[in-house]
N, C-alpha and C positions, 0 to 999 in steps of 0.2 A: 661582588666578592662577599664570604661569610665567614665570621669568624665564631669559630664554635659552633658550628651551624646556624648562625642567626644573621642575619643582614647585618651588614655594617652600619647601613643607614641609622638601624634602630640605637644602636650608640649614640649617633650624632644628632637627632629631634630632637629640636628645644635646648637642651643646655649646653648646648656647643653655640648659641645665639650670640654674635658680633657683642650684642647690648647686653648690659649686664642682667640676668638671669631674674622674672620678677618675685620667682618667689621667698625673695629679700626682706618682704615686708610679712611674713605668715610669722605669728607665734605661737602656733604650735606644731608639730610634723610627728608623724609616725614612727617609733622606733620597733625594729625587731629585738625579741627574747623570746629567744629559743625557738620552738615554729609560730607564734603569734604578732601580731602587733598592736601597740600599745600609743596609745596617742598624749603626748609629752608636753608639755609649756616649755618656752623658751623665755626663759627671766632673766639672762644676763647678756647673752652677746647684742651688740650695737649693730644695726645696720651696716654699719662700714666692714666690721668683723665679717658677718654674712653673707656682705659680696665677695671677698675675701675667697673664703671657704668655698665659695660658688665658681669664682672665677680658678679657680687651684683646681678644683675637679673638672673645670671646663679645660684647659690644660693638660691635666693626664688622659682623657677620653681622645683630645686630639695626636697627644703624643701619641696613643695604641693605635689608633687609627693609620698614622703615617709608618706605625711597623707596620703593622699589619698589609698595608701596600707594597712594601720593603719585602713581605714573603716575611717574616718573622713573626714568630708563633705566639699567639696573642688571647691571653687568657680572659675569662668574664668579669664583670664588673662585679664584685661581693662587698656585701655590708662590714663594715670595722666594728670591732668595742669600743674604742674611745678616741678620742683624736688629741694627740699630744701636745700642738703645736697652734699657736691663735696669733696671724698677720698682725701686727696693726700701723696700718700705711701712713695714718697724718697725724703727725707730731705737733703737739698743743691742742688736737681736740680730741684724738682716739686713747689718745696718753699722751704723759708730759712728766719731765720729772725735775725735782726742787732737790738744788745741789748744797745749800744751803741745811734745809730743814733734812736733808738723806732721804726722801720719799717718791713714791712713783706714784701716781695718778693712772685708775684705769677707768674709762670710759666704760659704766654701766658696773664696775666691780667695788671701786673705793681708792683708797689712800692704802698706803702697802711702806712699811720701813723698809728699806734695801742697802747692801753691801757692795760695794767693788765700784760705787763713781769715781771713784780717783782715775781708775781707768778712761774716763771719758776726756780727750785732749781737752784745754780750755778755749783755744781758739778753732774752732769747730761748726759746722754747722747739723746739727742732730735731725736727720732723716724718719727713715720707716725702721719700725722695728719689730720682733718676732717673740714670744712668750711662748717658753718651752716648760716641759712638765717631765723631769730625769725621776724616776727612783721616787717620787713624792715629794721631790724638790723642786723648784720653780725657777727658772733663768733666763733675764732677759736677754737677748742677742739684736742690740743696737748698732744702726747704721749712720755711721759719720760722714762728710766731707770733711776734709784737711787740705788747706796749703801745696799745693805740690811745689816739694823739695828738690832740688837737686841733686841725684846718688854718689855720693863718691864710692867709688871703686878702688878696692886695696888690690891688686896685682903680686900679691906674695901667695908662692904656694906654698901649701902644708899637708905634711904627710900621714893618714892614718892606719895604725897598728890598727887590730882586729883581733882579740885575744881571749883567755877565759874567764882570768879575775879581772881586769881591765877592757870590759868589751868594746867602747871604743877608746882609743888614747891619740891626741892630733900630738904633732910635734912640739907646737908650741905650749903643753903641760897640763892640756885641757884633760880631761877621762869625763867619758859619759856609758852610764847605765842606763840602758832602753827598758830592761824588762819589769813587769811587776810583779812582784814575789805574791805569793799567796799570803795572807794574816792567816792568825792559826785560826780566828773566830770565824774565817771565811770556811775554814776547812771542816768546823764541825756544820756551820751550815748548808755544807755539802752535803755532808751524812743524813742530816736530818730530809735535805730534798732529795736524798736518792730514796727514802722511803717513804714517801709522799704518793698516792694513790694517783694512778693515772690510767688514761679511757681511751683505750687503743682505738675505738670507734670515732669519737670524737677530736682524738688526739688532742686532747687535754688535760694541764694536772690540777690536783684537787683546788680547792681554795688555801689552804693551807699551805701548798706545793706552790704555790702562786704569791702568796705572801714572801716567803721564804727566797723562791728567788729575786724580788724586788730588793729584799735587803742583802743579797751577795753583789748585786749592781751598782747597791749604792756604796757596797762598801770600797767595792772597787773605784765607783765613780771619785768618792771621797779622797780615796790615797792619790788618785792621779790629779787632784785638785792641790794635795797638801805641796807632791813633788815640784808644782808648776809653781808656788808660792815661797 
């Protein structure tokens, strides 16, 4: 079978390996810019990070692979820009956070002031967790155990309107508003990225154009953080 015209096989050599993947321990790897490549140091991520990212792309090479046998159309492997997202599996050595002092602990990054532990139940036990990178904001996404509870179930139905000023309204005197309005600060920074230079070749917009929508994302990201709050 080939997809793209290439063997499947050649997908699956080496980093599809049971074991985890050895080139965990290199620091440094080849990056592409633009048609060259450039040979990079690796100064922050931890070995465990590493395997991580290794085992995550061992994963999606096998998920294409099983469309691809499925008859589903299965595109090449391409290099990214940046990767937004850093596993980190073991709690108290890859990270660790101090609920006392407000701090997070990164393996190989430092000590970090953070917001929103109150969020974290107290009677808990704190898992693997994931370091995300929104808009040039940073968010942990922790995994807890907790207690399993017993649900109670309410058994009363309630009716919902569906309306224009009141888009939803339950019976019992609830209204909720789904949508997000635009800021008006969002909307000049529209204008400004609709004239932002863009490379029909490359299909990309400028740097500029590029900055510009980061900050319409975040601004958006921002109000639907304020709404949940």
């Amino acid at each position: 079978m080939k997809v793209n015209g290439l063997p499947t096989i050649l997908y699956l050599k080496g980093i599809t390996d049971s074991v985890p993947y050895k080139d965990y321990k290199i620091n440094k790897v080849n990056v592409k810019v633009k048609d060259k490549f450039e040979e990079r140091e690796l100064r922050l991520l931890s070995s465990q990070m590493k395997q991580y990212i290794i085992k995550r792309l061992q994963n999606n090479v096998k998920a294409l692979h099983e469309l691809g046998k499925k008859g589903k159309k299965v595109g090449k492997i391409k290099y990214i820009k940046s990767l937004h997202s850093i596993f980190l599996m073991q709690y108290g050595n890859t990270y660790a956070l101090d609920m006392k002092k407000r701090t997070l602990h990164i393996q190989g990054l430092g000590d970090f002031k953070v917001i929103g532990l109150e969020q974290i139940p107290n009677a808990c036990d704190i898992t693997t967790a994931n370091l995300i990178e929104k808009n040039g904001d940073y968010f942990l996404h922790v995994t807890v155990y907790v207690p399993k509870e017993e649900k109670v179930h309410n058994r009363k139905a309630i009716c919902i309107d569906l309306g224009i000023k009141d888009q939803i309204t339950f019976s019992n005197g609830i209204k909720v508003k789904y949508n997000v309005e635009t800021p008006k600060r969002v909307k000049k920074l529209y204008k400004v990225f609709s004239r932002s230079q863009y490379n029909k070749e490359t299909k990309e917009r400028s740097k500029r154009g590029q900055k510009v929508l980061a900050k319409i994302n975040k601004e958006f990201a921002m109000k639907i953080i304020r709404r949940k709050i």
